[in-house]
N, C-alpha and C positions, 0 to 999 in steps of 0.2 A: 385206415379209414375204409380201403376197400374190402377189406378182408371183413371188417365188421359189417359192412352194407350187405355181402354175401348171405354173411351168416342169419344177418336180421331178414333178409328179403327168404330164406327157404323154411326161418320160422312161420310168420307170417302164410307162407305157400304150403307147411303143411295143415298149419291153421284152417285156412280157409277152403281147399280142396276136400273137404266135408263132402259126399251125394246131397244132391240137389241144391247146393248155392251157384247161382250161375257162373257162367267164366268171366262176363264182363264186369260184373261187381268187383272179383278177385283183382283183375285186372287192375280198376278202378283205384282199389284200398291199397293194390302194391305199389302203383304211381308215388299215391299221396302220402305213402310212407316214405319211399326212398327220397322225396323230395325234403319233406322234414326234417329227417337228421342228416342230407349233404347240406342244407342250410346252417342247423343248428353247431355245424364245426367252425363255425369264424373264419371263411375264405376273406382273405385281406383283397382288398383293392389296389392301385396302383400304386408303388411307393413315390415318393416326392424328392425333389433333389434337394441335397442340403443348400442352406442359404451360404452365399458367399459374401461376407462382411469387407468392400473395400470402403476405406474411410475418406470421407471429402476431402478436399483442396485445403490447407491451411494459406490462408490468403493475407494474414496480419501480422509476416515475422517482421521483427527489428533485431539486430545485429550492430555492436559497437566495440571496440575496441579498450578492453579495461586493463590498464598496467599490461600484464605482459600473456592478456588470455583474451577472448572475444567472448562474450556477452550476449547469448540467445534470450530472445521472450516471443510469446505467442503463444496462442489458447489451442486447445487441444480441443478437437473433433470430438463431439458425442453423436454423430449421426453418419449410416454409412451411406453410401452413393444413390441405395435404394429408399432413402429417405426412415428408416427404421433406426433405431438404438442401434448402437453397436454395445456387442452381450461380447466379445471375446477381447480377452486382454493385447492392450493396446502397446507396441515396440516404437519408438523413435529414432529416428536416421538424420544425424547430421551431415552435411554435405558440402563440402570446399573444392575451392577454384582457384588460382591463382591468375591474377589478371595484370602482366606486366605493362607497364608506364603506358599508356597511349593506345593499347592492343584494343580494347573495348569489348565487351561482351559478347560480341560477334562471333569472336575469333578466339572463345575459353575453350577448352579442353571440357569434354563431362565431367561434371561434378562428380568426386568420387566421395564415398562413406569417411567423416573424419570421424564420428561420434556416436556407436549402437547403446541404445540402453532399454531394456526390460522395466516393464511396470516395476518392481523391486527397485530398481534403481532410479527411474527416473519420480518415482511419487514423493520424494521426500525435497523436489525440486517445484511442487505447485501448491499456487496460494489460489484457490478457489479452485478455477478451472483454468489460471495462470499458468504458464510456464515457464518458469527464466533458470537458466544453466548457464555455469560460466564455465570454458574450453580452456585448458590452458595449452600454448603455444610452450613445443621446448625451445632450449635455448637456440638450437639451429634453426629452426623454423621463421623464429622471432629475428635471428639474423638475416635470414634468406629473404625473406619477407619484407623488411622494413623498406619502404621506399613503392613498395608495389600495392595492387592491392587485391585483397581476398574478396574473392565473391562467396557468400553462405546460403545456404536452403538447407530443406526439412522437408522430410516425408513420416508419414506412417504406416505403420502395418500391422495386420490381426493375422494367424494363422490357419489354414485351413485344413482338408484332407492330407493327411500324413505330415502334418506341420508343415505344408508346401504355403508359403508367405504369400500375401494377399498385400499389394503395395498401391499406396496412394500417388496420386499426381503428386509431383515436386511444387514445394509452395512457392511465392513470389521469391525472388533472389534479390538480395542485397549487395551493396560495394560495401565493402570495408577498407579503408585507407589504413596501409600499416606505418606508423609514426612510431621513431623512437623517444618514447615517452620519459617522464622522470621517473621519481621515486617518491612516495605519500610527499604530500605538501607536512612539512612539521610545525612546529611550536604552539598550535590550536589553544585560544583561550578564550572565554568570555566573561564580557562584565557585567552587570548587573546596572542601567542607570535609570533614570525618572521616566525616561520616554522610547527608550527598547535595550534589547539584550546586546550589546557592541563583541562584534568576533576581531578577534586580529590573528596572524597566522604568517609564516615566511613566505617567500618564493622558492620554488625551488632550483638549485645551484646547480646541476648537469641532469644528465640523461641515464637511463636505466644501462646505456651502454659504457659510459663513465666519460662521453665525450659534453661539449659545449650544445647548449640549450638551441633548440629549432622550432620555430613551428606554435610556440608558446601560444595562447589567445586569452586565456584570462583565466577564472575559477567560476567552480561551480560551488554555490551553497546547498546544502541538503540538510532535511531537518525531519523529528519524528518524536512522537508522543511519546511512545512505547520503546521503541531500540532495539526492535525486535527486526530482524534479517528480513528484507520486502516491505518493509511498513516507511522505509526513508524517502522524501519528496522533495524534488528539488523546487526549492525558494527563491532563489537570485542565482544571476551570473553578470560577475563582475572582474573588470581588467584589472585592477590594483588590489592585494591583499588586503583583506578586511570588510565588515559590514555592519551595518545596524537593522536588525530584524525588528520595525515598531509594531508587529503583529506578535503580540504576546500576550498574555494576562500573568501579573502575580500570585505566587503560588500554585501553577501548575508545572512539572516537568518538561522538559525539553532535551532530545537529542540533537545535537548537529555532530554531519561529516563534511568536510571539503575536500573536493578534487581539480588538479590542475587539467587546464584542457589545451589540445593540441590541435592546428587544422584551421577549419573553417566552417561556418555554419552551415550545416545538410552534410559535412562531412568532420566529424570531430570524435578527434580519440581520446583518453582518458588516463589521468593514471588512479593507481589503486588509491582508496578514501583514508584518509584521517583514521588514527581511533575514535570513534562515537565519545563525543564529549558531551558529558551528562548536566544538568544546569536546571536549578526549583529557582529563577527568581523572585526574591524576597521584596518586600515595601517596606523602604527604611526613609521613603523620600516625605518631608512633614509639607502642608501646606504652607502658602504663602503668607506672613502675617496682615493681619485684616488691614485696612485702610480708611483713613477718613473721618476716624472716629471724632465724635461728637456728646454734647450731653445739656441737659437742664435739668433745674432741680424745680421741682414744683410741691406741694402740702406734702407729706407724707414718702415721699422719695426723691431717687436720680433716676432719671431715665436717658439711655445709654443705645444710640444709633450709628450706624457704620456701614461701609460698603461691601455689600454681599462677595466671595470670594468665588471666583470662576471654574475652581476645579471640578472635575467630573467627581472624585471619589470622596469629595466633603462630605461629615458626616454632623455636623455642628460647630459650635463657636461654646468659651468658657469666656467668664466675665470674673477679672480678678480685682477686688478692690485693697489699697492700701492702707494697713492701720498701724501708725507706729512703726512704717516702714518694713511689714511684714504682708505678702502677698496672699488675702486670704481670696478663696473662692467662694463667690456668693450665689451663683446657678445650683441645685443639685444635680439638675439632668442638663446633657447637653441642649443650649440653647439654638433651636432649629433655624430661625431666620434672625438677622442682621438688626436685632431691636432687642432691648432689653432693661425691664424695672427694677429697680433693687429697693425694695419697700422699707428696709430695713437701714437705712442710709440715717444719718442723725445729723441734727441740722444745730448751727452754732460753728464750727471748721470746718475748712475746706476738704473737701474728699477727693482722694485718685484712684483712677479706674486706669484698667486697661484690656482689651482684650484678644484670644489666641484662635486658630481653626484647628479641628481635630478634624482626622480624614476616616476613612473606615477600619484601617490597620491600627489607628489608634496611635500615629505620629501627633505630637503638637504642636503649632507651630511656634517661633519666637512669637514674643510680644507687641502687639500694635504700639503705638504709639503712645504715651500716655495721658488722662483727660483730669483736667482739674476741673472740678465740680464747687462752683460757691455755695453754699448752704445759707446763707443769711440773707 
């Protein structure tokens, strides 16, 4: 650049050094050129420092104890400390404690890293902006541990300058009570009946260590449209094996898992779930037969009245009359309300009626009662 400024400033000076143009003009025109082109080279300004991404506090971990691993969930940071997006791929750090019988949190040792995992690894682990991972404890762990209990946290971190880790505060800490738990609750079935789906299911007979049961408290029901991993919700929790779930509708799918649970409530361990037992409850259940039934005959018919039927999924009533001991139908469309003429009735013998309720599955029910009709 300077070599070129040279060069152009003694063009310019022999330019102008012409007889008779003044010196201060010269003067003038060589200012306002050198100043032109040391502008026109893009002198940069001061540079800026890179932005350093530490990501907030995760402040909503839960931690539980599942069969023979612990159970992280809690939402992942999309903002960093500076209130900005976080743009750089995001690392998680699981973190344990072991906190023996009575010692209290006080007196933990640092948490040390139990669990690193890399966006690659950890994204196949979130439903939304969800996070739930489950740790597995080996089997010494699981032995050491049982009776004590584990304190857990999480942190995050983005990378900066030379890949030097950019780490977030340690989020809320949890206890975790470690109980020697069972093994899946087994025999899982369901039934199908008029007014809900009935689960029945064993208890289970020892502990994942093969000794005598401790600590037992009851079951947990869990239930799910789909059956898809994250989508199960738990529905009931019950001390004695079994349930009746009347929140259902026919003909839609259902999953359920059940787990036994260990402890106490604010502190309860788990063991691992049931197979997903799959279940379309069907309507095979017919209405009630009508009641009450009544009749008179008057010019030209029988007219046929009864006591309207309570169910919610009635969808009409059939009106069968007997001829020669042969049960014909004299409705073509289902008869909507608890009343009904039969124009075509013939007068001279007595006529029998009787009538059913059809529900919307298209169950019928037995037979009302039957109605003798005089005609003369």
């Amino acid at each position: 650049m300077t070599h070129y400024l040279r060069r152009r400033r003694n063009s310019v000076s022999n330019h102008l050094s012409r007889p008779g143009l003044p010196r201060r003009i010269f003067q003038i025109l060589l200012a306002v050129s050198a100043t032109g082109w040391f502008y026109g080279c893009g002198v940069q300004g001061s540079p800026h420092p890179p932005r350093v991404e530490i990501p907030t506090k995760i402040n909503n971990l839960t931690a539980k104890q599942i069969g023979q691993s612990i159970e992280v969930k809690f939402t992942l940071p999309e903002l960093a400390t500076d209130g900005e997006r976080l743009t750089n791929p995001l690392e998680i750090e699981i973190l344990r404690a072991t906190d023996p019988v009575g010692s209290g949190i006080s007196k933990l040792p640092e948490p040390e890293v139990w669990k690193h995992q890399v966006r690659d690894e950890w994204v196949t682990h979130t439903y939304g902006n969800s996070f739930s991972y489950t740790v597995p404890m080996s089997g010494q762990e699981f032995h050491d541990w049982s009776g004590q209990t584990l304190t857990v946290g999480v942190r995050t971190l983005t990378r900066g300058f030379r890949r030097r880790s950019i780490v977030s505060e340690t989020s809320n800490l949890v206890d975790v009570p470690i109980f020697d738990v069972s093994a899946p609750v087994q025999n899982l079935t369901a039934l199908t009946t008029e007014k809900a789906i009935k689960l029945e299911f064993s208890a289970p007979g020892q502990s994942l260590s093969g000794g005598p049961m401790h600590n037992l408290a009851g079951f947990r029901i869990y239930r799910s449209s789909t059956g898809s991993p994250g989508t199960f919700e738990a529905l009931a929790d019950v001390i004695k094996p079994g349930y009746e779930d009347a929140k259902f509708e026919f003909g839609q799918t259902y999953y359920y898992e059940v787990r036994a649970e260990f402890g106490s409530p604010g502190h309860l361990a788990m063991s691992e779930p049931t197979a997903a037992l799959k279940i379309t409850p069907r309507d095979t259940f017919p209405p009630a037969p009508p009641e009450s039934l009544s009749s008179i005959y008057t010019a030209g018919g029988a007219e046929l009245v009864w006591t309207a039927n309570s169910e919610a999924d009635l969808a009409g009533y059939n009106v069968y009359r007997l001829d020669n001991q042969t049960a014909q139908r004299v409705n073509k469309e289902l008869v909507k309300t608890p009343i009904f003429r039969d124009a075509g009735a013939q007068s001279g013998a007595p006529l029998i009626y009787y009538v059913t309720a059809v529900d919307v599955a298209g169950n019928e029910s037995a037979p009302s009662k039957q109605e003798v009709v005089d005609t003369k």
